[in-house]
C-alpha positions as a LaTeX table, in Angstrom:
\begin{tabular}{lrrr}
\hline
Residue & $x$ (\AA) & $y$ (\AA) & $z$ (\AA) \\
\hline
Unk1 & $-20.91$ & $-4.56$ & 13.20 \\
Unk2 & $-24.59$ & $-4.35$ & 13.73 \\
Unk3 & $-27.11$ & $-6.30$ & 11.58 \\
Unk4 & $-30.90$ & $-5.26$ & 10.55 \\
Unk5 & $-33.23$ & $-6.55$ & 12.75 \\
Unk6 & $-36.84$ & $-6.75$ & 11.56 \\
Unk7 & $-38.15$ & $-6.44$ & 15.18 \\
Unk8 & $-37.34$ & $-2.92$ & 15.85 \\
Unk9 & $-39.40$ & $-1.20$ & 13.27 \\
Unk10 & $-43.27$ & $-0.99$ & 11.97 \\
Unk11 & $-42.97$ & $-3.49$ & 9.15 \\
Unk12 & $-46.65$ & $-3.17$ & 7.22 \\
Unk13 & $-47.56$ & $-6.61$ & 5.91 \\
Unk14 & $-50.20$ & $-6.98$ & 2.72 \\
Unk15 & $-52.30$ & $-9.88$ & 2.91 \\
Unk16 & $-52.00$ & $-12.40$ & $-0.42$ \\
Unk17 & $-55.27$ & $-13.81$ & $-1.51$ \\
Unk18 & $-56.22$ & $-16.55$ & $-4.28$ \\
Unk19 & $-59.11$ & $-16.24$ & $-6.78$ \\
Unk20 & $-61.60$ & $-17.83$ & $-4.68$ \\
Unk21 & $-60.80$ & $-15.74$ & $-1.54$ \\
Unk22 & $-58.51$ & $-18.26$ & 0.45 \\
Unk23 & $-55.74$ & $-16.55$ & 1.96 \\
Unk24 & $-52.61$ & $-17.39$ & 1.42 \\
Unk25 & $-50.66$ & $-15.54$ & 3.40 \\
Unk26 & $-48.38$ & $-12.35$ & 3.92 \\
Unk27 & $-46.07$ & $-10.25$ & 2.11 \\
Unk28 & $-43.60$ & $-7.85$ & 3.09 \\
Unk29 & $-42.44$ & $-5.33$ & 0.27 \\
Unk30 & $-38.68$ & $-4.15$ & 1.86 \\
Unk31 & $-38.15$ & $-1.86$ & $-0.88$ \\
Unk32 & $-40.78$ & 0.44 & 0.72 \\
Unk33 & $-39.52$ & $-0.08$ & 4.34 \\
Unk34 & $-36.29$ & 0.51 & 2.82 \\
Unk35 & $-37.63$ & 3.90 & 1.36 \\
Unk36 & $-39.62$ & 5.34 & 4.09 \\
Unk37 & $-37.47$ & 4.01 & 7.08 \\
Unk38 & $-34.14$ & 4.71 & 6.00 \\
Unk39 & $-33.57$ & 7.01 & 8.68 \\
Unk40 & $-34.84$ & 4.90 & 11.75 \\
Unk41 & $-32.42$ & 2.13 & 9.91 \\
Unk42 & $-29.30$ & 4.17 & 9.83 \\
Unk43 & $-29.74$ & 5.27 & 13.19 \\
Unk44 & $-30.62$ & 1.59 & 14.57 \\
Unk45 & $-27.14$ & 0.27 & 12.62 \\
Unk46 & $-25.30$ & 3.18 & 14.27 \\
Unk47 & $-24.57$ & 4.69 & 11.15 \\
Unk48 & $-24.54$ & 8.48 & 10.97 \\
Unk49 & $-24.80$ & 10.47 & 7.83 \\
Unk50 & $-25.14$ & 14.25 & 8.56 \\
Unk51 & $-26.65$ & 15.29 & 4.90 \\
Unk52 & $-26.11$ & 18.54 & 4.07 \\
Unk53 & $-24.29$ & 19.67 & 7.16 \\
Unk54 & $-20.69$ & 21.52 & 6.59 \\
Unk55 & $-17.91$ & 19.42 & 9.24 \\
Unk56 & $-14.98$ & 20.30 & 10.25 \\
Unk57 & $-11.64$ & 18.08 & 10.33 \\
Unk58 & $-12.34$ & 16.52 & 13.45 \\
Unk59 & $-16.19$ & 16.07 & 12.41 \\
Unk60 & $-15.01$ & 14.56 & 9.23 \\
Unk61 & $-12.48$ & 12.42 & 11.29 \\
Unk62 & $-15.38$ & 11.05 & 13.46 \\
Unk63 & $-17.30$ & 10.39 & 9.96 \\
Unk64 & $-15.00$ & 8.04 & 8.74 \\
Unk65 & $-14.11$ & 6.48 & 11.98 \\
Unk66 & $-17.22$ & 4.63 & 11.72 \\
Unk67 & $-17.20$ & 0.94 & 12.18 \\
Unk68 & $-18.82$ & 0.67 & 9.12 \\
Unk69 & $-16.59$ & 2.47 & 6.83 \\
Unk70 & $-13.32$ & 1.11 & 8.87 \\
Unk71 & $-14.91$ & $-2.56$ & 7.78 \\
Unk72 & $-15.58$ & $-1.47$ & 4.27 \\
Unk73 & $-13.35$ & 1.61 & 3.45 \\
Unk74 & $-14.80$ & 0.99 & $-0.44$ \\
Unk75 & $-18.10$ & 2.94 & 0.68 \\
Unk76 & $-15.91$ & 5.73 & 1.13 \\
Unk77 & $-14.04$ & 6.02 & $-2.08$ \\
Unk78 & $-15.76$ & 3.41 & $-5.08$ \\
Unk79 & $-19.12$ & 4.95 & $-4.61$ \\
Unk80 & $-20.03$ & 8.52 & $-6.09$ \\
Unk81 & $-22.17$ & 10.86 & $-5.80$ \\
Unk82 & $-22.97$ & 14.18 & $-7.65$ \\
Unk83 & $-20.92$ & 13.35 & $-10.41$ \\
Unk84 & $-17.55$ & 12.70 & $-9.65$ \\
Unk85 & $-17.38$ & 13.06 & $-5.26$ \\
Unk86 & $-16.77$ & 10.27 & $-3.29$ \\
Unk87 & $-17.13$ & 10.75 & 0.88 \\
Unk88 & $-13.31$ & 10.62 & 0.05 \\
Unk89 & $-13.02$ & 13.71 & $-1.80$ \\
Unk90 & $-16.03$ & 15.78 & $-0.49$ \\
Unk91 & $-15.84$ & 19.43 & $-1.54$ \\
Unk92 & $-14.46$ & 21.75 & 0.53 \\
Unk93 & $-16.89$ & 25.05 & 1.73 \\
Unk94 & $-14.16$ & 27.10 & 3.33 \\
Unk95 & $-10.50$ & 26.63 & 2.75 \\
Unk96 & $-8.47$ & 28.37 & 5.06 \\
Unk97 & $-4.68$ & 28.58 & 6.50 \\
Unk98 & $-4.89$ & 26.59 & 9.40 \\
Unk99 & $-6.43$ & 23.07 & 8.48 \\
Unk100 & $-9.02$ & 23.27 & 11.92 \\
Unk101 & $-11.08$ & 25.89 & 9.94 \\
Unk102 & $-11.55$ & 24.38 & 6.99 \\
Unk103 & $-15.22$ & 23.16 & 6.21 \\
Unk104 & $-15.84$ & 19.93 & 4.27 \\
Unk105 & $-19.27$ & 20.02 & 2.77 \\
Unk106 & $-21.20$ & 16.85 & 3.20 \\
Unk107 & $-23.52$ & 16.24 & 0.15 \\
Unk108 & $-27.37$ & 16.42 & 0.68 \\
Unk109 & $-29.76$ & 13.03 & 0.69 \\
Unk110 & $-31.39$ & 13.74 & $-2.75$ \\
Unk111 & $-27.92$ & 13.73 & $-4.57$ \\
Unk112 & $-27.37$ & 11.96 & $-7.64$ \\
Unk113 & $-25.22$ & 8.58 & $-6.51$ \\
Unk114 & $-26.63$ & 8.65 & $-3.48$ \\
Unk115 & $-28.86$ & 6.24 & $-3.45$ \\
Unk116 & $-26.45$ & 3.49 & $-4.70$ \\
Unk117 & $-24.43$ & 4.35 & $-1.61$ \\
Unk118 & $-27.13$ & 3.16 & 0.60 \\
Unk119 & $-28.09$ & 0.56 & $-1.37$ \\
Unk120 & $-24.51$ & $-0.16$ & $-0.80$ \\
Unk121 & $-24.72$ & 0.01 & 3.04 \\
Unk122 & $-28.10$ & $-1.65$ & 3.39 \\
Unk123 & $-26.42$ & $-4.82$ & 1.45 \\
Unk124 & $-23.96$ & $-4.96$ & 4.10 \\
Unk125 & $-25.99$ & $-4.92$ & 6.89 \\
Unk126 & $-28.53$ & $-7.33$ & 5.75 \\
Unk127 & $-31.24$ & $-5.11$ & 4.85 \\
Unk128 & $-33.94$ & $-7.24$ & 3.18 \\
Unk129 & $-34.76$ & $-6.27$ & $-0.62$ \\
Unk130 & $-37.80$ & $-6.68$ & $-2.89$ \\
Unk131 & $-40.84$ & $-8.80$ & $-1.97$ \\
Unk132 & $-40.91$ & $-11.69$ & 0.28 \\
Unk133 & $-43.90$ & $-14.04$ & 0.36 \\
Unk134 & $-45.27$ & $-15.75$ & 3.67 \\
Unk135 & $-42.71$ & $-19.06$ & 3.47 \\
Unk136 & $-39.51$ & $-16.72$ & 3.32 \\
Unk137 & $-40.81$ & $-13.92$ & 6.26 \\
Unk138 & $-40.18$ & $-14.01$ & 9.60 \\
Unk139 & $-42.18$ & $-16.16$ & 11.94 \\
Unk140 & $-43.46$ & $-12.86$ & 13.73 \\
Unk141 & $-44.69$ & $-11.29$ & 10.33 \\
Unk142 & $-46.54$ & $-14.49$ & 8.83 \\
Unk143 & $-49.94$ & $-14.63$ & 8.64 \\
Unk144 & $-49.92$ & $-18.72$ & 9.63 \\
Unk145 & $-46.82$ & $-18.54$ & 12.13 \\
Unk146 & $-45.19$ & $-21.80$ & 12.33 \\
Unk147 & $-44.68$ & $-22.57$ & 15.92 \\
Unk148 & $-43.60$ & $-21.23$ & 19.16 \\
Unk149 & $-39.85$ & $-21.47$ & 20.46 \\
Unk150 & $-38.91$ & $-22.45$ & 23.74 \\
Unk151 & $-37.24$ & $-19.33$ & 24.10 \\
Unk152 & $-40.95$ & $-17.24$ & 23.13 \\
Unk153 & $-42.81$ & $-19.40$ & 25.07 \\
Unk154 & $-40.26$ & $-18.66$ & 28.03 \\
Unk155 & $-41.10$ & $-15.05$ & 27.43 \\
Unk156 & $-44.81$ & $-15.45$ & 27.25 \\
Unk157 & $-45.27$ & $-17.05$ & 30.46 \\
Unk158 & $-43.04$ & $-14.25$ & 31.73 \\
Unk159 & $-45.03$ & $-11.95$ & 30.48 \\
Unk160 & $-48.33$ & $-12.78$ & 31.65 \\
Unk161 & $-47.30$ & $-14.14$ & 34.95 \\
Unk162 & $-44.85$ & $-11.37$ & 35.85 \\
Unk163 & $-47.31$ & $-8.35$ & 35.19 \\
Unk164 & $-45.79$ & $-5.11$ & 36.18 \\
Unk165 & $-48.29$ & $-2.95$ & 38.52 \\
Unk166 & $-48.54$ & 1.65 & 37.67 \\
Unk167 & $-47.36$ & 1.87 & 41.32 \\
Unk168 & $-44.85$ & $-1.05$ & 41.37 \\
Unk169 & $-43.53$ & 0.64 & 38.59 \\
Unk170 & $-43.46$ & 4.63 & 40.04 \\
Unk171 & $-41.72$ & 3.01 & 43.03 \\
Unk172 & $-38.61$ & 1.12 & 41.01 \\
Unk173 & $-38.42$ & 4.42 & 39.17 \\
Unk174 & $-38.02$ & 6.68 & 41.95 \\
Unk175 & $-35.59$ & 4.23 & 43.76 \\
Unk176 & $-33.40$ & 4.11 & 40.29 \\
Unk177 & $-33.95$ & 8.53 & 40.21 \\
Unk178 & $-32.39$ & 8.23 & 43.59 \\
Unk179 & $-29.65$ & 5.85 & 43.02 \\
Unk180 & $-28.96$ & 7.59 & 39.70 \\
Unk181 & $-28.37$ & 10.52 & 40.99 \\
Unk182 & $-25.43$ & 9.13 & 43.87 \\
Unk183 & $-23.96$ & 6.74 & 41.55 \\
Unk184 & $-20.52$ & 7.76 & 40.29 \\
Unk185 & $-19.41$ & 5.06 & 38.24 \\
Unk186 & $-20.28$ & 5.92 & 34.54 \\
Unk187 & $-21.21$ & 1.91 & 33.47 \\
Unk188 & $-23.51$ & 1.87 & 36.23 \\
Unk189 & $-25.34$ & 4.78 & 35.87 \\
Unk190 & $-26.12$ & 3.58 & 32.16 \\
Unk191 & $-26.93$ & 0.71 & 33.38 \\
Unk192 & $-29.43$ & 1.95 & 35.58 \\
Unk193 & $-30.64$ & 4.15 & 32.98 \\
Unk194 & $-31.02$ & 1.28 & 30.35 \\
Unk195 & $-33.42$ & $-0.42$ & 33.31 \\
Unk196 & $-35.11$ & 2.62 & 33.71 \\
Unk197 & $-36.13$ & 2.39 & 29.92 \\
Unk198 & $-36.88$ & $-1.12$ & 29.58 \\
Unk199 & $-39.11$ & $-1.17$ & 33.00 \\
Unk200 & $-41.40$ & 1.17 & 30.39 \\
Unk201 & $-41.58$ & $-1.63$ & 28.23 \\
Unk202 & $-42.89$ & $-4.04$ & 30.77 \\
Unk203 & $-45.40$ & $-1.47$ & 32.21 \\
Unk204 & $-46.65$ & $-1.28$ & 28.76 \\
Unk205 & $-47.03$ & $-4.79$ & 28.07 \\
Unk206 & $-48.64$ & $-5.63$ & 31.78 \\
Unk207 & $-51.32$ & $-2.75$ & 30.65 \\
Unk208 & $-52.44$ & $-3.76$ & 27.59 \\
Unk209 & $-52.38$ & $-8.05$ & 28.55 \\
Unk210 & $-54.17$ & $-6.76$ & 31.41 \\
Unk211 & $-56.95$ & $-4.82$ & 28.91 \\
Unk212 & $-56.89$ & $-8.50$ & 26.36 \\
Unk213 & $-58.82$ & $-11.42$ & 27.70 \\
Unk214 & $-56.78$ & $-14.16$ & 28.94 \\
Unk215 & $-56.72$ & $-17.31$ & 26.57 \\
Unk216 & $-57.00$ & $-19.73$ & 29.14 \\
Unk217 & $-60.65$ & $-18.07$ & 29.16 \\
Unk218 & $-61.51$ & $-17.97$ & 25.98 \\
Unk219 & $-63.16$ & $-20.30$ & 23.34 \\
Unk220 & $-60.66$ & $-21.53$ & 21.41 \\
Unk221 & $-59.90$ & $-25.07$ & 22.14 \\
Unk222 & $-57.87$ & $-26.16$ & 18.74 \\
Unk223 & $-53.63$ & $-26.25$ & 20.41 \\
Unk224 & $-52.49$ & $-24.65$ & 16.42 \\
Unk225 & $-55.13$ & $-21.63$ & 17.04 \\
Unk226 & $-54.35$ & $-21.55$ & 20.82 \\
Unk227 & $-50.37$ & $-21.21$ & 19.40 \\
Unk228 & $-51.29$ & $-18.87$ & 16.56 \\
Unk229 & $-52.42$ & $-16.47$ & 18.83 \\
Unk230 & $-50.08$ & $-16.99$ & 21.58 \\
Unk231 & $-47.22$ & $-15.74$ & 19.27 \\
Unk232 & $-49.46$ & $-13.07$ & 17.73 \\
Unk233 & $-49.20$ & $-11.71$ & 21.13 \\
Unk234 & $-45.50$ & $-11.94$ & 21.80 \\
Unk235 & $-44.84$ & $-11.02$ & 18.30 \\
Unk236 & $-46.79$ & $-7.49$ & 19.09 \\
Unk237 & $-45.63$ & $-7.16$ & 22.82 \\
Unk238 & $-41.70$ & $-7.53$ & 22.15 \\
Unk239 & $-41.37$ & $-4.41$ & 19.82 \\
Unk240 & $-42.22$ & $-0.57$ & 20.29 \\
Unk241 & $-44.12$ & $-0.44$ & 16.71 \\
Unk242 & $-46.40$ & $-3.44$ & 18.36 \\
Unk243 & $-46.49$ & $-2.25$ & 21.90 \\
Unk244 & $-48.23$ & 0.88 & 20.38 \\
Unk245 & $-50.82$ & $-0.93$ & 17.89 \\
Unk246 & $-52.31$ & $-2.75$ & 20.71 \\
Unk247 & $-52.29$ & 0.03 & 22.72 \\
Unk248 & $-54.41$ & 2.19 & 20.45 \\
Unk249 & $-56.84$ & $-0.71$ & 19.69 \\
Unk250 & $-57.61$ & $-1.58$ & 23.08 \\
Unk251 & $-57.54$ & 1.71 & 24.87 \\
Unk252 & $-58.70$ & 3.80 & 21.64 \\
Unk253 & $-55.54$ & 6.21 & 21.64 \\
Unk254 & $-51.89$ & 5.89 & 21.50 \\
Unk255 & $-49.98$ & 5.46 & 23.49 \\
Unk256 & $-48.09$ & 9.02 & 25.48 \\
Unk257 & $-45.07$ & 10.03 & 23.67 \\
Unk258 & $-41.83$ & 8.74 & 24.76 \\
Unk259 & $-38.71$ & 10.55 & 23.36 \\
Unk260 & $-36.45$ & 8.39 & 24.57 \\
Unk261 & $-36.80$ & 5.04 & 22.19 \\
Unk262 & $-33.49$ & 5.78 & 19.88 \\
Unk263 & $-31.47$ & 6.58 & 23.53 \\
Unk264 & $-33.16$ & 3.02 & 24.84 \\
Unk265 & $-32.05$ & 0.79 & 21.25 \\
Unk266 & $-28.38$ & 2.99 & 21.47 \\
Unk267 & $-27.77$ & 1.66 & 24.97 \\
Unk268 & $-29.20$ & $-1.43$ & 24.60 \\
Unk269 & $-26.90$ & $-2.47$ & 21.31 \\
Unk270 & $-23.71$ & $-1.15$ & 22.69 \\
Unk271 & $-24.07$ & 0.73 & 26.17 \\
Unk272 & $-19.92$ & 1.28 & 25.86 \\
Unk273 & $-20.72$ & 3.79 & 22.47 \\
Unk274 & $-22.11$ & 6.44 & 24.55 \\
Unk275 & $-19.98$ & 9.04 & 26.27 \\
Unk276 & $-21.48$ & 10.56 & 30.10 \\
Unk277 & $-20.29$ & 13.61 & 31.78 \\
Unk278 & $-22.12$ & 14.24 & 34.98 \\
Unk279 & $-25.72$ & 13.69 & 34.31 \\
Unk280 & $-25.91$ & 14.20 & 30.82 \\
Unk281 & $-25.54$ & 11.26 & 28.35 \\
Unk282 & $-24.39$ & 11.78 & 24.62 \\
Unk283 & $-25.64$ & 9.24 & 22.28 \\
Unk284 & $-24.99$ & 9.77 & 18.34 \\
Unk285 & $-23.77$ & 13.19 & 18.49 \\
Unk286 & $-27.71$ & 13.80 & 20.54 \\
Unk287 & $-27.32$ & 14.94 & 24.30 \\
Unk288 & $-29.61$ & 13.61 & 27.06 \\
Unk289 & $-29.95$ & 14.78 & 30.18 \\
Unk290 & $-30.66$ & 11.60 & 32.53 \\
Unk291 & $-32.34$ & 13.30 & 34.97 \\
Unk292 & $-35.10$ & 14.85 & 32.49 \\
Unk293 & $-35.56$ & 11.39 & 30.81 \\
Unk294 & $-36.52$ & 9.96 & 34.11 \\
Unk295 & $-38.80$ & 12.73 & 35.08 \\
Unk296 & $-40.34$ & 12.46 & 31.78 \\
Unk297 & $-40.90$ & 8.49 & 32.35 \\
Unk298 & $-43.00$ & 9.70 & 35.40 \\
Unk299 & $-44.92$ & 11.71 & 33.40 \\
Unk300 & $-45.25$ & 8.91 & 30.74 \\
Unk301 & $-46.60$ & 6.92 & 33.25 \\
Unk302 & $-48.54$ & 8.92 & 35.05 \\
Unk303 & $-50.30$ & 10.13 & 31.47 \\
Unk304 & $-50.84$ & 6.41 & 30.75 \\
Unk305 & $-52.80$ & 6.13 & 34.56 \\
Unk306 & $-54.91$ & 9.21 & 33.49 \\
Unk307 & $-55.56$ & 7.29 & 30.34 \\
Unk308 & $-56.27$ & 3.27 & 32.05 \\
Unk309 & $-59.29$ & 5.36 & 34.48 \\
Unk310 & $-61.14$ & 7.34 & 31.54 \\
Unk311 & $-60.76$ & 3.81 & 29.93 \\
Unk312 & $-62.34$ & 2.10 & 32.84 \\
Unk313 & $-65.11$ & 4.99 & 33.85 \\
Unk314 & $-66.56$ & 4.61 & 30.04 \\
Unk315 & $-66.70$ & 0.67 & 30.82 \\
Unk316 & $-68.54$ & 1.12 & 34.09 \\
Unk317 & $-71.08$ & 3.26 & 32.26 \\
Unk318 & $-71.67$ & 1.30 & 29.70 \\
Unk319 & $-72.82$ & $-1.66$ & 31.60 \\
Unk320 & $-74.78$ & 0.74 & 34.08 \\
Unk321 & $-76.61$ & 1.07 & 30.56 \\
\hline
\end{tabular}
């Protein structure tokens, strides 16, 4: 069963200061990236709860079926909400004669007892709680990060070595389109699609290192500092939430939308939990239609182009100036 990871979301740090001004580092409060990401959390553990929304038998089979709730069938029956319903005894919106009609009514987010359920769920999957001060964070989300693995330092030469060109990248896509399109065996054709999504991820990251100056250029001398903001960079580069803050501060907008980030983590965590027919892809009840994604990477990228020359035409102005 799946387990929180820190790296796929936006996680706002506060900065922790002394009386005199000297910092002393970072601190995460979970409870509030508990709060206002509980959706993006479910959805990352592969968790589904349809709030509100009236199932059937076989939607209410598929409910419980989770991984989740197979591990831990207490969720489903020691936890209440409303009262006195479990997600065992959920009320029932239409009885009829034949049990395929009936409708089970699934209760809504804001009701009472539901909150202890996710609680519940968020224990189990090794949701951080509370406040956590710089010593007990994550390297990536201190303020004084510790030091650099061999496995980060692996990907940082990668990354700035291996840079990832708009055309390069149009190319690969087209090829994949192509090969996408003739390929008849389902695992492959994920497969393909899964590259399609993480080839946006490098083209991202090539732009903006290509927009930062290069450290080997720069001033700072001191190995720690040198280190400090060698992982500030991979730390940024190797999530979405990241990708996009450097983006916006370098190129002074965000990034294009891309619709496609739950459909890249779902394949990426467990490319066998998707079902394909033809060219569309189902992921989490959610259809996608492979071809569309694809075209709308081209667009992505072709937005981000449009975006790299007003970028550069303002910087050849202002040093005409």
């Amino acid at each position: 069963m799946k387990k929180f990871n820190h790296r796929d979301f936006d996680i706002e740090t506060e900065l922790i200061t002394t009386r005199d001004g000297s910092i002393r580092g970072n601190l995460v409060n979970w409870d509030t990236v508990r709060r206002f990401q509980e959706e993006d959390i479910l959805e990352s553990l592969d968790i589904y709860l349809p709030w509100g929304e009236e199932l059937d038998l076989w939607g209410y089979m598929e409910f419980i079926d989770q991984q989740i709730f197979r591990e831990y069938p207490e969720l489903l029956t020691e936890y209440k909400y409303d009262g006195d319903f479990s997600f065992e005894n959920m009320r029932f919106s239409q009885v009829a004669k034949s049990i395929y009609d009936i409708s089970i009514e699934f209760p809504a987010r804001e009701d009472y007892g539901i909150d202890n359920i996710i609680d519940a769920i968020f224990e189990i999957c090794e949701v951080p709680k509370g406040t956590m001060e710089e010593e007990d964070l994550p390297s990536d989300l201190q303020f004084w990060p510790s030091f650099i693995s061999d496995e980060d330092n692996d990907f940082y030469i990668s990354i700035t070595e291996h840079e990832l060109k708009l055309n390069d990248f149009q190319a690969k896509i087209k090829k994949l389109k192509d090969e996408i399109i003739q390929e008849r065996d389902e695992l492959k054709k994920k497969s393909m699609l899964l590259t399609c999504l993480i080839l946006v991820e490098s083209l991202v990251t090539s732009v903006i290192l290509d927009k930062m100056p290069n450290i080997d250029s720069t001033n700072i001398k001191d190995i720690y500092h040198r280190k400090v903001v060698q992982e500030s960079i991979i730390s940024s580069v190797r999530n979405h939430a990241g990708r996009n803050k450097l983006f916006s501060q370098y190129f002074g907008e965000p990034l294009p939308q891309q619709s496609w980030i739950s459909l890249r983590n779902s394949l990426a965590h467990d490319i066998g939990n998707s079902k394909l027919n033809k060219n569309i892809i189902n992921v989490h009840g959610k259809d996608y239609n492979i071809i569309s994604v694809i075209d709308k990477i081209t667009n992505f990228s072709n937005e981000l182009s449009k975006i790299i020359d007003k970028t550069a035409d303002c910087s050849d102005e202002n040093n005409m100036i």
